[in-house]
C-alpha positions as CSV (number, residue, x, y, z in Angstrom):
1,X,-8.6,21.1,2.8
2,X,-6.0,23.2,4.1
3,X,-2.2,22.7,4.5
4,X,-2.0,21.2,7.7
5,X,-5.0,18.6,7.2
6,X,-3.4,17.9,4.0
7,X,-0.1,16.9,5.5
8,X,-1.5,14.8,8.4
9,X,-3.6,13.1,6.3
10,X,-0.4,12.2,4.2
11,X,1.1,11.2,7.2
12,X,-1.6,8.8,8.5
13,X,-1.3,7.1,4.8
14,X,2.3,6.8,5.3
15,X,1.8,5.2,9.1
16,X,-0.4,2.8,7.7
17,X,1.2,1.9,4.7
18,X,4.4,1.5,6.9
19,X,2.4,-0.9,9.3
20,X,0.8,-2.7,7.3
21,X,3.6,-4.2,5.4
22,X,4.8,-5.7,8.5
23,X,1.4,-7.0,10.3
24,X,1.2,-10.6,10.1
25,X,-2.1,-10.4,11.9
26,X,-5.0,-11.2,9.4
27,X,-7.4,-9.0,12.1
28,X,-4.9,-6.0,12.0
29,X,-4.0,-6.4,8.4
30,X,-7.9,-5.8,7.7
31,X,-7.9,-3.0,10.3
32,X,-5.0,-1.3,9.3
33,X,-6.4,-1.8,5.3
34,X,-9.6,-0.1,6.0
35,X,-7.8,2.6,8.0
36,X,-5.9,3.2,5.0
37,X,-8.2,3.6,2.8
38,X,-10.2,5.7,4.5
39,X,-7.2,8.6,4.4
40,X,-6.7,8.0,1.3
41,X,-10.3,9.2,0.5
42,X,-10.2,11.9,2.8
43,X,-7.2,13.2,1.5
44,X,-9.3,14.4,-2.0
45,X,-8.4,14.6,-5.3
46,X,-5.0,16.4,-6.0
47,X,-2.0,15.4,-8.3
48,X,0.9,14.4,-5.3
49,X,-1.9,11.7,-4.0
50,X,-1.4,10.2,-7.8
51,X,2.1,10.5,-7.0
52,X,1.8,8.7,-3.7
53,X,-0.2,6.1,-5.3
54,X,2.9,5.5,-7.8
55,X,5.7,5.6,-5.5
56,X,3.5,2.7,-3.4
57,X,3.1,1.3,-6.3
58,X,6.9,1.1,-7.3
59,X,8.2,0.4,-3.6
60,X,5.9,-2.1,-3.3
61,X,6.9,-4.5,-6.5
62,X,10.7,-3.8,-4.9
63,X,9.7,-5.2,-1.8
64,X,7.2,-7.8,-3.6
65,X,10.8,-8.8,-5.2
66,X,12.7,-8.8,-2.1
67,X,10.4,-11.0,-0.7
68,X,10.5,-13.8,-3.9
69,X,14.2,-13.9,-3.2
70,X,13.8,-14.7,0.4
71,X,11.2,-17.2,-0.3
72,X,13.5,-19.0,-2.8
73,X,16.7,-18.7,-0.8
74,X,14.6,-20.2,2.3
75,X,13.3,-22.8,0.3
76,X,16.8,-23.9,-1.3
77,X,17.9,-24.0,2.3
78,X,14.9,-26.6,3.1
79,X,13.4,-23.9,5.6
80,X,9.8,-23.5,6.0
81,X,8.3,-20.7,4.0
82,X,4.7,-20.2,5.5
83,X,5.5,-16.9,7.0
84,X,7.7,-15.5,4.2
85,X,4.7,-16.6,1.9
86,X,1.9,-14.3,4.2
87,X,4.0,-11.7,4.5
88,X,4.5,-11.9,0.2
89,X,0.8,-11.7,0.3
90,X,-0.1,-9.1,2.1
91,X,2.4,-7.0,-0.1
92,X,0.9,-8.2,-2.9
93,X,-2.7,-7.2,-1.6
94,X,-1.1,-3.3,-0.8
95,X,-0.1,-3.3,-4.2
96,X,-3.4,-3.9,-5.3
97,X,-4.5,-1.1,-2.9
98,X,-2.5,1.6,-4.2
99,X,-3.1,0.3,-7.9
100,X,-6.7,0.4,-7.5
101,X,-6.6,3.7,-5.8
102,X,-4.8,5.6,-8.5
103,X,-7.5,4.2,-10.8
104,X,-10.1,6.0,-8.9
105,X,-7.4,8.8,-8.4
106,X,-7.4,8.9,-12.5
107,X,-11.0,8.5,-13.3
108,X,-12.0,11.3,-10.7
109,X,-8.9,13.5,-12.4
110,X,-10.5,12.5,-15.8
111,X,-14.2,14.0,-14.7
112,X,-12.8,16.8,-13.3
113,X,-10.8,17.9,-16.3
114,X,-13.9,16.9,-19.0
């Protein structure tokens, strides 16, 4: 893979990522999840895609955070929650993305280096 492919398929990953944490459509969130995955796989085996994996991982338990203190501020306030709840779980469903994806980032890194 050569520089250039390397950065757009980075970039893709980012778009992705970025939309999919605000979809609220279950058709696009599968979509955009599949789309995602797919650049992450062709992106191949190098160190910065664990990195990328990590820094999902961390931004997304912030945002998965965030989100718990919306819920319970809207609830305390007697609003309905149904939509802050969906939008909890699908970044709860990234996060598992981007944690299973480093595992297969790390096993592949551990056959490589045996």
């Amino acid at each position: 893979m050569d520089a250039l492919e390397g950065f757009i398929n980075e970039e893709n990953i980012e778009r992705f990522a970025d939309k999919l944490y605000s979809e609220h459509s279950p058709e696009q969130q599968n979509k955009l999840r599949q789309l995602l995955i797919q650049e992450e796989y062709k992106f191949g085996l190098r160190s910065s895609l664990l990195e990328m994996a990590e820094r999902h991982i961390r931004e997304s338990a912030g945002r998965i955070n965030n989100q718990k203190t919306i819920i319970g501020k809207l609830r305390a306030d007697g609003h309905d929650t149904r939509v802050a709840n969906r939008v909890l779980e699908n970044f709860v469903a990234m996060q598992a993305i981007f944690r299973e994806f480093r595992a297969s980032v790390l096993q592949a890194l551990d056959r490589v280096e045996i």
